[in-house]
C-alpha positions as CSV (number, residue, x, y, z in Angstrom):
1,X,5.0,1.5,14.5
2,X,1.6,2.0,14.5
3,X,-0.6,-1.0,14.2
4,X,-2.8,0.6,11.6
5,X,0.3,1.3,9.1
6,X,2.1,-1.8,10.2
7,X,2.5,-4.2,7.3
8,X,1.1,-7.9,8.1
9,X,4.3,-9.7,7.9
10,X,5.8,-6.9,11.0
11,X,2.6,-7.2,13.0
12,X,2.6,-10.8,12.9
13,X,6.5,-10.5,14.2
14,X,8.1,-12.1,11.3
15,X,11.0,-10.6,9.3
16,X,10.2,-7.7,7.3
17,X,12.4,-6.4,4.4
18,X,11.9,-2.9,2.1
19,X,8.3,-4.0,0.8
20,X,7.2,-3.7,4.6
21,X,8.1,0.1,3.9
22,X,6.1,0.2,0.7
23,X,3.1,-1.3,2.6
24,X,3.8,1.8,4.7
25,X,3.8,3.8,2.3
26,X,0.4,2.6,0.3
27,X,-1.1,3.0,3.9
28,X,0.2,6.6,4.0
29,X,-1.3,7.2,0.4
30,X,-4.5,5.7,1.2
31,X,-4.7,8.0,4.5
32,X,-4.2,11.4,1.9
33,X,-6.9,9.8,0.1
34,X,-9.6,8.6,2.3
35,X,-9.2,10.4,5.3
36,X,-8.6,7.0,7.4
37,X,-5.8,4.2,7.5
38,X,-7.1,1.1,5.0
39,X,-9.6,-1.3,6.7
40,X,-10.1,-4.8,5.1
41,X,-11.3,-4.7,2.5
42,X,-9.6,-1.8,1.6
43,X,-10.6,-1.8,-1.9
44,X,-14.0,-1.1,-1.3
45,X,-13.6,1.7,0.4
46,X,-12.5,3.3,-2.7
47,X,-14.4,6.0,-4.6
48,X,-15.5,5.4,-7.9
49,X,-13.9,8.9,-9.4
50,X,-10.4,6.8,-8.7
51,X,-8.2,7.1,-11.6
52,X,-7.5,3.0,-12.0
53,X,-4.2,3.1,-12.2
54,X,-3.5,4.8,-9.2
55,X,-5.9,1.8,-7.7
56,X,-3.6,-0.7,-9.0
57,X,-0.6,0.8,-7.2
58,X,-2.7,0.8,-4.1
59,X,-3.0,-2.7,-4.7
60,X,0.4,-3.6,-5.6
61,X,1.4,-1.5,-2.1
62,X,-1.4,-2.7,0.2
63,X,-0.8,-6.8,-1.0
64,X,-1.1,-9.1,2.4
65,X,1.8,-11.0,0.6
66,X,5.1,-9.2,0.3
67,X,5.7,-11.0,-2.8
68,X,3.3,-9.4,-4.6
69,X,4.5,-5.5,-3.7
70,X,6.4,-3.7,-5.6
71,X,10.4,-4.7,-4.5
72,X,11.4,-1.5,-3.0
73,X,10.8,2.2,-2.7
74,X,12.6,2.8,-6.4
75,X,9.9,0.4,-8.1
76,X,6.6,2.3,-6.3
77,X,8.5,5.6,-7.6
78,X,8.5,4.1,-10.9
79,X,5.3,3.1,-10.4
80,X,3.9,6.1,-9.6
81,X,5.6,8.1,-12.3
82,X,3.7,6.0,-14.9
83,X,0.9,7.3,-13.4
84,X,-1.3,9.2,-16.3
């Protein structure tokens, strides 16, 4: 993978289930968004004109701790279908 996309659990070399994939895919959104891959701290890259919900998926995707992502790819799609 590429180190930029890479969640911290899989760059660190430590098991990695389906939230390293939604990591990956909160990178990939914040790429679409930004123009770059998410530097620490990513948050503050962010522009204002953000809607804040899609923020708070961001957040939930881009968590250092896997326990605080969403579970798997079928929770960020519900996640992003609540979006307003």
């Amino acid at each position: 993978g590429t180190p930029a996309f890479m969640a911290p659990e899989v760059a660190l070399g430590h098991p990695a289930d389906s939230r390293a994939d939604v990591y990956g895919v909160g990178t990939l959104i914040f790429f679409m968004l930004m123009g770059h891959p998410p530097a620490h701290p990513w948050h503050q890259q962010l522009p204002d004109t953000l809607p804040r919900d899609l923020e708070h998926v961001l957040a939930r995707c881009l968590a250092v701790s896997p326990e605080q992502r969403y579970a798997d790819a079928g929770a960020l799609a519900a996640g992003l279908g609540a979006l307003k």
